[in-house]
C-alpha positions in Angstrom: 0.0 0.0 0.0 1.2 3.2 -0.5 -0.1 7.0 0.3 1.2 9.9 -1.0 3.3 12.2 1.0 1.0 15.1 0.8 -2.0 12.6 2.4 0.1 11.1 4.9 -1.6 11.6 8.4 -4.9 12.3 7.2 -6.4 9.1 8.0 -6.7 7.8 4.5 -4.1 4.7 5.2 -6.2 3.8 7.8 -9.6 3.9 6.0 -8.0 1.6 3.5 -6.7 -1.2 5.5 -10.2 -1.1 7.3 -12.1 -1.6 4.0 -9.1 -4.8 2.9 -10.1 -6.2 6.1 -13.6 -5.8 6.1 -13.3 -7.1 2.9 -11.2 -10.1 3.7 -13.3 -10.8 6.2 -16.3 -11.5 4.3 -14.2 -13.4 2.2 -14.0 -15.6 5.1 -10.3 -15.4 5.9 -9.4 -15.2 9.5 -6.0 -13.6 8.7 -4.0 -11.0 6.7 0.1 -11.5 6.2 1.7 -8.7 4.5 5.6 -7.6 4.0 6.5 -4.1 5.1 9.9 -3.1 4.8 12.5 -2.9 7.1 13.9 0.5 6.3 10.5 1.8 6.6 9.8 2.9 10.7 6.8 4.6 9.7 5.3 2.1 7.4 6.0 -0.3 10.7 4.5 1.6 13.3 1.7 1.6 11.0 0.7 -1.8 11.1 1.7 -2.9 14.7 -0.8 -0.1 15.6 -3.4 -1.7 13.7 -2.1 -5.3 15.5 0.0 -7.1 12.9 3.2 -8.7 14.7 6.3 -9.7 12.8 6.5 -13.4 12.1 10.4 -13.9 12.3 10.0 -14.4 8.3 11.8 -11.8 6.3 12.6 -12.0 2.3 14.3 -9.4 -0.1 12.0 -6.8 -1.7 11.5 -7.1 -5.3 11.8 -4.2 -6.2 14.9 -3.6 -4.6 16.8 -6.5 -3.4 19.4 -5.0 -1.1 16.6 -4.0 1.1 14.7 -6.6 2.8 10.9 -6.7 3.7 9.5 -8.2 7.1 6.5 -10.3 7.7 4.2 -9.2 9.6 0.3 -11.3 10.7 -2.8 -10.6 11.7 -5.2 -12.5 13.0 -8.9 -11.8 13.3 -11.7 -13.8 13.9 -14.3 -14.4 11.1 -17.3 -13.5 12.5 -16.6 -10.4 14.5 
């Protein structure tokens, strides 16, 4: 996911990971696993304030493989 710099902070990243896991959700999937990278504080903050925790995984990014990304999960019930 990404937001650009001049909508940063207004709310809008947030409004789109709700609506991915509303949607997931009625999908039926209990759980979301994403890669964030690891260069990226802000991007990481992000999503451990919204609950995902790092899984230990990590892999290069593609599209640039001297920086790595980091796995991060979360888990959610189906019906809630």
């Amino acid at each position: 996911m990404w937001v650009e710099a001049d909508q940063r902070g207004t709310g809008i990243a947030d409004d789109l990971l709700a609506g991915v896991i509303s949607w997931a959700r009625a999908e039926g999937a209990h759980a979301l696993r994403l890669g964030v990278a690891e260069d990226n504080p802000s991007a990481r903050k992000f999503y451990e304030r919204h609950g995902f925790a790092p899984t230990g995984e990590s892999e290069p990014l593609r599209s640039r493989p001297t920086a790595r990304t980091e796995e991060r999960l979360l888990v959610f019930g189906g019906d809630e």
